[in-house]
C-alpha positions as CSV (number, residue, x, y, z in Angstrom):
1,X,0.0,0.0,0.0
2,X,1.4,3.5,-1.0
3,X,0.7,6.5,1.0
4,X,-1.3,9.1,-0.6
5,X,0.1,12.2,-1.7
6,X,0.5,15.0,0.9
7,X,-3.1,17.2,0.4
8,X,-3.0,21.1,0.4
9,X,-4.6,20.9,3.6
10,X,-1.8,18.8,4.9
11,X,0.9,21.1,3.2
12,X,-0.7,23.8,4.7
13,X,-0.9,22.6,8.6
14,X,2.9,21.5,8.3
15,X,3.9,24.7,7.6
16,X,2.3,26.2,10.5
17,X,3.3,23.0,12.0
18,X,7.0,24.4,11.7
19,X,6.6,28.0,11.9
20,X,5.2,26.7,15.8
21,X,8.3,24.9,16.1
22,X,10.9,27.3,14.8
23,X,9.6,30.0,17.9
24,X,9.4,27.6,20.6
25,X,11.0,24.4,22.7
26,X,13.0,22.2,20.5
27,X,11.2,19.0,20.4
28,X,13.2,15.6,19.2
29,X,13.5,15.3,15.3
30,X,11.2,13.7,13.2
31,X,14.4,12.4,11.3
32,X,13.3,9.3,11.0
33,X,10.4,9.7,8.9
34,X,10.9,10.9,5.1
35,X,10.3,14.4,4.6
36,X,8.2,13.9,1.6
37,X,5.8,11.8,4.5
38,X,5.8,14.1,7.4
39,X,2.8,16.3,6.6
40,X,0.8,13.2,5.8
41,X,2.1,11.5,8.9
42,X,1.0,14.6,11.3
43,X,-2.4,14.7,9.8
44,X,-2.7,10.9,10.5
45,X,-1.7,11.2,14.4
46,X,-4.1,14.1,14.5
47,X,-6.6,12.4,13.4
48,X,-6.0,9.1,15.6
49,X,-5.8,11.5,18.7
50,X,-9.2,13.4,18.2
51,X,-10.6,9.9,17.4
52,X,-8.7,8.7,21.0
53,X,-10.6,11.6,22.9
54,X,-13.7,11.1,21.6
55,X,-14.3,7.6,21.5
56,X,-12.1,5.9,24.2
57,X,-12.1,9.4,26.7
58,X,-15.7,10.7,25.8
59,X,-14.3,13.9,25.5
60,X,-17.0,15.8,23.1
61,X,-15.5,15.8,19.6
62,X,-16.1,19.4,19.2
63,X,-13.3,20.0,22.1
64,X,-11.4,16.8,20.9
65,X,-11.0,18.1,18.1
66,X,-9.6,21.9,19.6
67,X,-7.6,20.0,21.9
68,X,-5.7,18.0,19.2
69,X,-5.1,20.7,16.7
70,X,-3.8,23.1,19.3
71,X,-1.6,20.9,20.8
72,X,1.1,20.6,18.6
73,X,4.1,20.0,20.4
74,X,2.3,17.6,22.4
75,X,1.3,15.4,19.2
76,X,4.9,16.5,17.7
77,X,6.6,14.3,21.0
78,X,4.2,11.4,20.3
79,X,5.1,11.4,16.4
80,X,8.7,11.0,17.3
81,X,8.1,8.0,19.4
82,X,5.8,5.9,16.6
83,X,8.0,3.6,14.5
84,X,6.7,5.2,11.0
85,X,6.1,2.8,8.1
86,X,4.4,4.6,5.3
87,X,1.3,1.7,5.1
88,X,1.1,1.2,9.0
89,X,2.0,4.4,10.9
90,X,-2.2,5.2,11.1
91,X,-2.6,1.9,12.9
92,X,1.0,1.9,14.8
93,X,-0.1,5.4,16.2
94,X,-3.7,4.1,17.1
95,X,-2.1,0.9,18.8
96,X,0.3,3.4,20.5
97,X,-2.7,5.8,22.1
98,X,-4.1,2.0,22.9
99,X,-1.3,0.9,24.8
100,X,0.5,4.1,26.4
101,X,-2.3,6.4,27.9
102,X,-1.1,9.8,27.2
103,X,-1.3,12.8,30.0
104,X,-4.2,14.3,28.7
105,X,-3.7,18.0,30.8
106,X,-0.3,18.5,28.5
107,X,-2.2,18.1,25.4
108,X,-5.2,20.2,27.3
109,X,-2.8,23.3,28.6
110,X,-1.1,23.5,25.3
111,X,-4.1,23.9,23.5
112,X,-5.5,26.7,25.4
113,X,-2.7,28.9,24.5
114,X,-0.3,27.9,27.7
115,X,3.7,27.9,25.9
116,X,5.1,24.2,25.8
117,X,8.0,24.7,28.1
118,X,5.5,26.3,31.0
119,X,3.4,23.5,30.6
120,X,4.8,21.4,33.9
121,X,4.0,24.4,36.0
122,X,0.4,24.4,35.5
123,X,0.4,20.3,35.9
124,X,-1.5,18.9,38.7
125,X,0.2,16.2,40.6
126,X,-0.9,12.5,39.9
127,X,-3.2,13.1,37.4
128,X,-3.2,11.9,33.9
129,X,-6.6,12.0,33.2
130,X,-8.9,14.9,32.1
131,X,-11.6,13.6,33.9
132,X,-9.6,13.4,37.3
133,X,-10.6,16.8,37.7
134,X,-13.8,17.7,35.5
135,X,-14.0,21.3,36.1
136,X,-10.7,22.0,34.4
137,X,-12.6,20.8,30.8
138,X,-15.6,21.9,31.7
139,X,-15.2,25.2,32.6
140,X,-12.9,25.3,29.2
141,X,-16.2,23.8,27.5
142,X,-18.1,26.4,28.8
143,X,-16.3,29.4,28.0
144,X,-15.7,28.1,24.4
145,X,-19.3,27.5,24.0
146,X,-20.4,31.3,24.9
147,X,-17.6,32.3,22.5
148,X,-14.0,32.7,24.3
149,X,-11.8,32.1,21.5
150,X,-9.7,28.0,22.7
151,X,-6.4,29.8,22.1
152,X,-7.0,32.2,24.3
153,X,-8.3,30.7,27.7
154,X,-4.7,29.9,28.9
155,X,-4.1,33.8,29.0
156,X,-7.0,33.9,31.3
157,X,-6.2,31.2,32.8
158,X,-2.7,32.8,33.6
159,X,-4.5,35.5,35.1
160,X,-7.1,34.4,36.9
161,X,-6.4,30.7,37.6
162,X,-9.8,30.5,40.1
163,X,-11.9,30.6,37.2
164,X,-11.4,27.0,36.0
165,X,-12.5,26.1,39.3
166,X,-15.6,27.1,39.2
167,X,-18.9,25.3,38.8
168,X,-19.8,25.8,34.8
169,X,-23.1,26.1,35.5
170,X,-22.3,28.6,38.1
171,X,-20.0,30.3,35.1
172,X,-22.6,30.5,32.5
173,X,-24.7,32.2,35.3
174,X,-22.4,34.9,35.7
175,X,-21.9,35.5,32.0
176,X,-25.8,35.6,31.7
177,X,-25.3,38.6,35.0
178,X,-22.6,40.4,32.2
179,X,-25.2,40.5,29.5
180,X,-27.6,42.4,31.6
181,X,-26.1,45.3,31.4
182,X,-26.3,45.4,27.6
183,X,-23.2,44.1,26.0
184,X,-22.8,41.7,23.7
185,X,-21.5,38.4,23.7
186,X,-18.2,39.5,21.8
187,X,-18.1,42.4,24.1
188,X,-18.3,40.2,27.2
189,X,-15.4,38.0,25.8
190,X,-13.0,41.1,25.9
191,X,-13.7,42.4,29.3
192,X,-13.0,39.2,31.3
193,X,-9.7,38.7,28.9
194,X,-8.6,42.2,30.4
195,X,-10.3,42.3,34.0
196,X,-10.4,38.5,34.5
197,X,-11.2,39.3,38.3
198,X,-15.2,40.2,37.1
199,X,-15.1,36.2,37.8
200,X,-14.5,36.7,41.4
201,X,-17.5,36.9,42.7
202,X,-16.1,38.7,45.9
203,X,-18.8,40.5,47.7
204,X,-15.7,43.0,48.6
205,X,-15.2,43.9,44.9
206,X,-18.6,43.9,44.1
207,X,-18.8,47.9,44.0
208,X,-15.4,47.9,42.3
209,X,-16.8,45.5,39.7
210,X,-20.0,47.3,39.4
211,X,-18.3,50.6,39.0
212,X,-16.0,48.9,36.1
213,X,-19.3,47.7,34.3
214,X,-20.8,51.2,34.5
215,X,-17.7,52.8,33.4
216,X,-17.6,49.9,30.4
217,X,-21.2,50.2,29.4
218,X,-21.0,53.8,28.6
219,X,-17.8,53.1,26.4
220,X,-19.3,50.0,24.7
221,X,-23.5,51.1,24.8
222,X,-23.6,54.7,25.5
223,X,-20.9,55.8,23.6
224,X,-20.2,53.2,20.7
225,X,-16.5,53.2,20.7
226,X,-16.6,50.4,18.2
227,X,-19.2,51.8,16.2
228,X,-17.1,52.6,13.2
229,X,-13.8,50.2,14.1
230,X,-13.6,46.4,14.4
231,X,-16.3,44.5,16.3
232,X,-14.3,41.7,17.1
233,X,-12.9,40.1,20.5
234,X,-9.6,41.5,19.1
235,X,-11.2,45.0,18.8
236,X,-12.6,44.8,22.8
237,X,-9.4,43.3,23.9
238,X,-7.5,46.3,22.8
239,X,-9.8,49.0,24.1
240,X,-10.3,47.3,27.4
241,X,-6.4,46.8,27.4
242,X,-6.4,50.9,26.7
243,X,-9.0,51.3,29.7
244,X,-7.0,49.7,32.0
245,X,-3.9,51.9,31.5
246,X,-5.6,54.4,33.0
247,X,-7.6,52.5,35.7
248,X,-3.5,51.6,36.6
249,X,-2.7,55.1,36.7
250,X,-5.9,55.3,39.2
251,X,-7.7,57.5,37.3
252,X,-11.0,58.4,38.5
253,X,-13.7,56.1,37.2
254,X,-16.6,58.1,35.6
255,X,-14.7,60.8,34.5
256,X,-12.4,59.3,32.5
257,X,-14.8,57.8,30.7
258,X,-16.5,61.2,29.7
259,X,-13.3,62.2,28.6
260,X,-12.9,59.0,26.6
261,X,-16.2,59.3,24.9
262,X,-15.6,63.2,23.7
263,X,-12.4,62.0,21.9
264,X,-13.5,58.4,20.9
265,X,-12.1,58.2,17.3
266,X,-8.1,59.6,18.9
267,X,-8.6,56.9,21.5
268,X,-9.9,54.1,19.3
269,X,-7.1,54.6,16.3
270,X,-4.2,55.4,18.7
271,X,-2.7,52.2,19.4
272,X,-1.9,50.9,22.7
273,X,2.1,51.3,23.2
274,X,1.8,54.9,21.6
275,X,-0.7,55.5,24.5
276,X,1.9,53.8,27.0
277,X,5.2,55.7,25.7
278,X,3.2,59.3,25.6
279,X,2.0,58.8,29.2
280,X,5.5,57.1,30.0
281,X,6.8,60.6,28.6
282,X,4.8,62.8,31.7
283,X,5.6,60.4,34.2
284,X,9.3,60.8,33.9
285,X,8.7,64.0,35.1
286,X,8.0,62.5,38.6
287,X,4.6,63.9,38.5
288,X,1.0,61.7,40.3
289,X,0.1,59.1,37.8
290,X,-3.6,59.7,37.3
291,X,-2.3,63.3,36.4
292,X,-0.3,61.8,33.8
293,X,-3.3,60.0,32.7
294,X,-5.8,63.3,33.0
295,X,-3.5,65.3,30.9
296,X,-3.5,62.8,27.8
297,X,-7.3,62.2,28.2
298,X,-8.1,65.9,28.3
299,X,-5.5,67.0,25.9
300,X,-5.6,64.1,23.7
301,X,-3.7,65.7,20.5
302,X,-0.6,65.3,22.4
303,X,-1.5,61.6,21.5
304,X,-0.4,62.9,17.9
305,X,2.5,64.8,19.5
306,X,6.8,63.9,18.3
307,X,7.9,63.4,21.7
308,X,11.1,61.4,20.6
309,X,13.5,62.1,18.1
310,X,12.9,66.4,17.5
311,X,16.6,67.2,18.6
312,X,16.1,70.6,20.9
313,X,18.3,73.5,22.9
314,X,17.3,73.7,26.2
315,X,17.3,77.3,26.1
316,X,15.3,78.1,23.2
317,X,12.5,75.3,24.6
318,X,12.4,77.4,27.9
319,X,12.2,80.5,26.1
320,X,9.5,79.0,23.6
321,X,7.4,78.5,26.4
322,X,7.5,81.8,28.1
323,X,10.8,81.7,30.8
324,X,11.7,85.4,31.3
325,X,15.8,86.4,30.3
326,X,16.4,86.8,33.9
327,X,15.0,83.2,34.6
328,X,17.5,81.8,31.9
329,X,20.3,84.0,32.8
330,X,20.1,82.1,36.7
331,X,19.9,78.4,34.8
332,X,22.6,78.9,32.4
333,X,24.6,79.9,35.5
334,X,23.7,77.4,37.8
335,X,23.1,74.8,35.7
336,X,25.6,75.1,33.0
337,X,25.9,71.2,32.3
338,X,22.3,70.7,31.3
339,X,23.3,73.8,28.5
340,X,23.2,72.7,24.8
341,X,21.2,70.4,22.3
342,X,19.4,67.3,23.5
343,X,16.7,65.3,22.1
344,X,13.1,66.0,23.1
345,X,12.3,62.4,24.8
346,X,15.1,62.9,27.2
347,X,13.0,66.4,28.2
348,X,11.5,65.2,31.4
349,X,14.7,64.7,32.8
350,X,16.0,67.8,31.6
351,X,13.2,69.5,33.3
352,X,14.0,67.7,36.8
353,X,17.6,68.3,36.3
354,X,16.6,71.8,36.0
355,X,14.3,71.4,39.1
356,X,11.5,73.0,36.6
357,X,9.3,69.6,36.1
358,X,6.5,70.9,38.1
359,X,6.7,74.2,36.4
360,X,6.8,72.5,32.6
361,X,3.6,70.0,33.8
362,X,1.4,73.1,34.8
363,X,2.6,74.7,31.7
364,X,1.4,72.3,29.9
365,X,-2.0,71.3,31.7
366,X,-2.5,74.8,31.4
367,X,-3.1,75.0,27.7
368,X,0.3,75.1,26.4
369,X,0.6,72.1,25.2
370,X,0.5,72.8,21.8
371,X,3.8,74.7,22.3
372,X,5.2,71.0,22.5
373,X,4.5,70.2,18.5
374,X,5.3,74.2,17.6
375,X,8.7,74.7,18.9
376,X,11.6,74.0,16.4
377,X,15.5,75.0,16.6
378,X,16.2,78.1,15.2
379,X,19.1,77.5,12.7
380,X,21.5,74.9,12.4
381,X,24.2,76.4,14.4
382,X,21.7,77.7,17.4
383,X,23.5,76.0,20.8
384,X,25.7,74.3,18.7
385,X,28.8,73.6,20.8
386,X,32.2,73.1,18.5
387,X,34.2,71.8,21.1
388,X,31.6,68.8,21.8
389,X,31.4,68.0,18.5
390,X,34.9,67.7,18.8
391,X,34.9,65.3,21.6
392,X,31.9,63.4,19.5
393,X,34.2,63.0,16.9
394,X,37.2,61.2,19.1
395,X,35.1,59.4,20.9
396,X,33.7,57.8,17.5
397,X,37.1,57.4,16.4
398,X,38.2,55.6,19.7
399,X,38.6,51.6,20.0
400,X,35.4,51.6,22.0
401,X,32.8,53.9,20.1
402,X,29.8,52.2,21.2
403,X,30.5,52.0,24.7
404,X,31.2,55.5,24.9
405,X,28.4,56.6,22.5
406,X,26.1,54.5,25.6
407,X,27.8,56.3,28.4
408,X,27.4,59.3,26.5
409,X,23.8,58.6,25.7
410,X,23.0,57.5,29.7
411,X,24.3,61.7,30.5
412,X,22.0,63.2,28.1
413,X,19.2,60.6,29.2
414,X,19.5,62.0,32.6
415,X,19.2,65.9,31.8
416,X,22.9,66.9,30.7
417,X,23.0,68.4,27.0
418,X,25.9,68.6,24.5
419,X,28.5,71.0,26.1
420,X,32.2,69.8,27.2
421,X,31.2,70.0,30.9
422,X,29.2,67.0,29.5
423,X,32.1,65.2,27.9
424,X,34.8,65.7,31.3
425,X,31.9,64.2,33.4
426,X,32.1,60.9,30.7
427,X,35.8,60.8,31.1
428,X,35.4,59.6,34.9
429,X,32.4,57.5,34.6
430,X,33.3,53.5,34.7
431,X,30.7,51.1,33.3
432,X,28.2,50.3,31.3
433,X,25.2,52.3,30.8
434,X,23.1,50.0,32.2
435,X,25.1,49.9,35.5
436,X,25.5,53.7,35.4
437,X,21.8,53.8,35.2
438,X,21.6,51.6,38.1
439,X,23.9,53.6,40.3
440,X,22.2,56.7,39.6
441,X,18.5,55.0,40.1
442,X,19.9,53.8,43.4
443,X,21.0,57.3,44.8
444,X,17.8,58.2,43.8
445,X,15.4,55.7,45.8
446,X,17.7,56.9,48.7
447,X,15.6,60.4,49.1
448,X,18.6,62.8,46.8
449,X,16.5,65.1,44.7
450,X,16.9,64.3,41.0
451,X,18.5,68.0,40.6
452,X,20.9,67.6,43.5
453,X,21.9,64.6,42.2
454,X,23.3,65.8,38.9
455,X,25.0,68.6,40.5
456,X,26.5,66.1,42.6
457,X,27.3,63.7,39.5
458,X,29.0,67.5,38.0
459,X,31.4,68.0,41.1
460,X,32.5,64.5,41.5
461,X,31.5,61.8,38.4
462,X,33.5,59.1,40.2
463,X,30.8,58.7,42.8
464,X,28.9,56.4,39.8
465,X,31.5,54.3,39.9
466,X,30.2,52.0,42.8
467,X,27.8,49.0,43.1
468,X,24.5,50.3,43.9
469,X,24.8,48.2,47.5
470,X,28.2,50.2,48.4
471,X,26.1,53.2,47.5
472,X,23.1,52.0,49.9
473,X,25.2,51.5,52.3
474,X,27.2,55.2,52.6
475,X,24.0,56.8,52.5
476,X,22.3,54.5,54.9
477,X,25.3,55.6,57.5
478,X,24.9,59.4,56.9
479,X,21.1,59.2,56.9
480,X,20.2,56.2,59.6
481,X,23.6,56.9,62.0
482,X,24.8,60.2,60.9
483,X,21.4,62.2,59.9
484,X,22.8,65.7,60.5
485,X,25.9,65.0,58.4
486,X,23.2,64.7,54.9
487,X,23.5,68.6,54.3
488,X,27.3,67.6,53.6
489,X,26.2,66.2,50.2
490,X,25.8,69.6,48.7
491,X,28.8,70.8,49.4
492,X,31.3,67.3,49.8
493,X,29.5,64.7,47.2
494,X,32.7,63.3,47.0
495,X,31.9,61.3,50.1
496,X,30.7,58.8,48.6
497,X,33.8,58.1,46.9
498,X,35.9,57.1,50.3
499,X,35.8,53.6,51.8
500,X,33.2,53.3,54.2
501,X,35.0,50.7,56.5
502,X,38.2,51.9,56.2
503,X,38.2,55.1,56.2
504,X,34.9,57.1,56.9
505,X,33.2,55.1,59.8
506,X,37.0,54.7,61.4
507,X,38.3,59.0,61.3
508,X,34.4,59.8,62.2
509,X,34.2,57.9,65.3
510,X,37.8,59.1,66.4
511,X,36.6,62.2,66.0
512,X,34.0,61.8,68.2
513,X,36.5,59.9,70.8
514,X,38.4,63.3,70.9
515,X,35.1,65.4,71.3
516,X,33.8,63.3,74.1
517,X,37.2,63.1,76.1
518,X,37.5,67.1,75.4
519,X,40.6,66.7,73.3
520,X,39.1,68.5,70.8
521,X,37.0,71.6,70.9
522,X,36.4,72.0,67.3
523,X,34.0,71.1,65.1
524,X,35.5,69.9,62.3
525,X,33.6,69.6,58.9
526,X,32.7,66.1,57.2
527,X,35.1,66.9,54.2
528,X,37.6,67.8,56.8
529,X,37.4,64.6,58.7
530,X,37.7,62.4,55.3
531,X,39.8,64.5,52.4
532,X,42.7,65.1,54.2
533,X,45.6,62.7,53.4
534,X,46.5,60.3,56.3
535,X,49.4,62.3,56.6
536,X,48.0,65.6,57.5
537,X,45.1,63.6,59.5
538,X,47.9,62.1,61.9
539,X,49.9,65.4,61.8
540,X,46.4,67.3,62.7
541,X,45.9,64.8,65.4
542,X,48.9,65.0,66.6
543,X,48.2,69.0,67.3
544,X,45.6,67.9,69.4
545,X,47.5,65.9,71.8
546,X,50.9,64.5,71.4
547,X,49.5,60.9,72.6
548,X,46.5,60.9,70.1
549,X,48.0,59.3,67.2
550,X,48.8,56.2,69.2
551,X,45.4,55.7,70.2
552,X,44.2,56.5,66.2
553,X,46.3,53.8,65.2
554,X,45.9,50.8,68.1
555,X,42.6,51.4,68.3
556,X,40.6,53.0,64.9
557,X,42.9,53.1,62.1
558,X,42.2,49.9,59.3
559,X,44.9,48.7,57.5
560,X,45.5,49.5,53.6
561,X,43.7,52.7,54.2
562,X,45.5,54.9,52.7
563,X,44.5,54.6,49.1
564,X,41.0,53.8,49.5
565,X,38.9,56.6,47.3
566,X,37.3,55.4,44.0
């Protein structure tokens, strides 16, 4: 008996077939069987599985059938265990399902849309069998039946594994409760794929939920945000995904919707990650959340808005939006490193760098948004500085362009522009980008203010060049043990820089010793007690009493201290 030729059909699912396979697990090869036989011997297996389900497991053909098509690295590790003959793989691979009862909740989770290598997470113990636990199926069976797309129910059940616990009946009850308020089956589908927790049922969340619905029915009924787009579970899923960016933000229900509904065609085509990156853009100016949120739903051109790549100079944006000469005369003096070009997504940085984010926000909830999409650079040589360009050029002519081009990059991420104070902060700076954005984040989360910070990172770049846990630690000692001594920052950021152990804890505490024994009357300052050389330390304490130095070293001085700054 010869096999048949491959059908289009078959063709056709083997090349899905390996288009599955090339962006997953790597399953054992199907080397064994001929090429030319493969497509025909997949269809075969699939066929001898959904026949398996049905008739030996009962499982309803309709969800046999879902099961077996969408499980197909699942049937892909059965193939490569059937010993293929081209006239007796069909029966070989029915004997097989016969004779070596397969675990029915791999094939089941696969199906549903749960990737093949997370499969053994979601296994339960000791079962093989989908009818060791019923409601797993059957609550699959029921969603399928009101219209939840197969492929999609391991998402959900990601999210909200409770569900497939559930009674069915009890499930179908609850979706009957959804349609009350008016939506549509389709509808329905898109909101519990994106607030899986309507399924609940706790009495807690019952006002939350209802509130969600209201909000919901006024997009979907009231407001017919789909009216002229695409009706389809797709088409929810994405607006409810949009909806919950700003229920994230905590956005006030009710109002948002309003807003919503007055600008329903920006909000429908605007696609989801634009929406993510503008808001993204406002909340790097350290600004509330549902502010962030407010200001794109009330001014929702800025949704249409080049917030990206428009290369600006900081001091024709600020004087675009109204800052007086006097005000720009005091920033280009005291901050002279955030001076020059820089690019217009790095702006909310600028702005704290500048300590003006608050400012720029009220500017722009104001009404002035529009000044955002107006403003262009003068000419082409308006704050252009020669001598960066300069420094551009030997950096990209150095053995390591891209790493400096990244360290580069971090410095004008965080609010310095292209000027040369720029370039001598990169010479001292150690690391990657990623790890300088880590030292720098770190600082942060310790309480400095974003625009102390750079000034700090100005005076003394080196103090970047330390794990973020060394980091922790010297400002956990100057703000937990030493809280007065925090104004010292300001002035003497190049604390951070010393050893901690061997140097900074030791010469503070001997300098207490000496106050509390009333060796020493003065007050000596934090940069003082650290910067001076260990020769001049021993020498100063030495003026202080002859026997001193004795103590200093028995009792406080560490070893190898004496070249211990970054």
């Amino acid at each position: 008996m010869r096999f048949p030729p491959p059908t289009a059909a078959a063709l056709s699912l083997s090349a899905a077939f390996s288009r599955h396979l090339s962006s997953a697990a790597k399953l054992p090869s199907l080397s064994k069987i001929p090429s030319r036989y493969r497509p025909q011997a997949i269809q075969e297996a699939q066929v001898a599985l959904t026949e398996y389900l049905h008739a030996t497991r009962a499982l309803p053909f309709t969800f046999a059938e879902h099961i077996t098509k969408n499980a197909v690295f699942s049937l892909y590790a059965i193939v490569s265990r059937v010993q293929f003959s081209p006239s007796t793989f069909s029966k070989s691979i029915q004997r097989f399902l016969m004779y070596h009862p397969i675990n029915e909740f791999e094939f089941f989770y696969e199906s549903i849309g749960i990737g093949y290598h997370e499969i053994n997470a979601f296994l339960p113990p000791s079962k093989f069998f989908l009818c060791e636990d019923s409601r797993v199926l059957g609550v699959a069976c029921a969603l399928s039946g009101f219209g939840f797309p197969w492929t999609m129910l391991g998402e959900l059940y990601r999210k909200e594994a409770s569900v497939f616990g559930k009674d069915p009946d009890e499930l179908n009850e609850m979706l009957r409760v959804f349609a009350g308020f008016g939506f549509s089956n389709v509808a329905i589908i898109g909101i519990c794929m994106v607030f899986p927790h309507v399924f609940g049922g706790d009495p807690e969340l019952s006002g939350e939920i209802s509130a969600l619905f209201d909000d919901l029915r006024r997009v979907f009924v009231d407001y017919d945000l789909l009216g002229c787009g695409e009706q389809n579970v797709n088409g929810y899923i994405e607006v409810c995904r949009k909806l919950r960016v700003f229920y994230d933000l905590g956005c006030q229900k009710g109002k948002m919707v309003e807003l919503i509904g007055r600008n329903k065609n920006v909000f429908v085509r605007c696609p989801e990650e634009v929406l993510v990156n503008k808001i993204e853009f406002f909340l790097r100016l350290g600004v509330d959340k549902s502010d962030a949120g407010m200001l794109v739903l009330e001014r929702p051109e800025i949704l249409d808005f080049n917030l990206e790549e428009t290369v600006i100079s900081v001091l024709g944006f600020l004087r675009h939006f109204g800052m007086s000469i006097n005000e720009l005369k005091y920033i280009a003096k005291e901050f002279p490193y955030v001076l020059g070009r820089n690019k217009m997504v790095n702006l909310p940085y600028i702005m704290r760098a500048l300590d003006k984010h608050e400012w720029f926000f009220n500017e722009i909830r104001t009404g002035n948004h529009h000044l955002l999409c107006t403003y262009a650079i003068g000419n082409s040589t308006e704050d252009l500085n020669e001598d960066y360009q300069g420094g551009l050029d030997k950096i990209l002519s150095s053995r390591t362009p891209i790493h400096g081009q990244s360290k580069l990059s971090f410095l004008h991420s965080i609010g310095f522009g292209e000027n040369t104070l720029t370039l001598k902060v990169l010479v001292h700076l150690h690391g990657t980008s990623t790890e300088l954005q880590e030292r720098f984040d770190c600082l942060l989360c310790t309480g400095i203010r974003f625009s102390k910070l750079c000034k700090m990172l100005r005076l003394s770049p080196k103090i970047l060049n330390q794990k973020p846990e060394i980091l922790e630690q010297k400002m956990k000692f100057l703000c937990e043990d030493k809280g007065s001594l925090w104004k010292y920052l300001d002035v003497f950021p190049a604390f951070l820089c010393y050893d901690l152990e061997k140097r900074i804890k030791p010469r503070y505490r001997f300098h207490i010793w000496l106050t509390e024994k009333g060796l020493c009357a003065k007050q000596y300052s934090l940069a003082s007690m650290i910067a001076t050389s260990e020769k001049n330390f021993v020498a100063r304490v030495y003026g202080i009493h002859p026997a001193a130095p004795k103590h200093w070293f028995e009792c406080f001085s560490k070893p190898n201290h004496i070249n211990d700054k970054v």
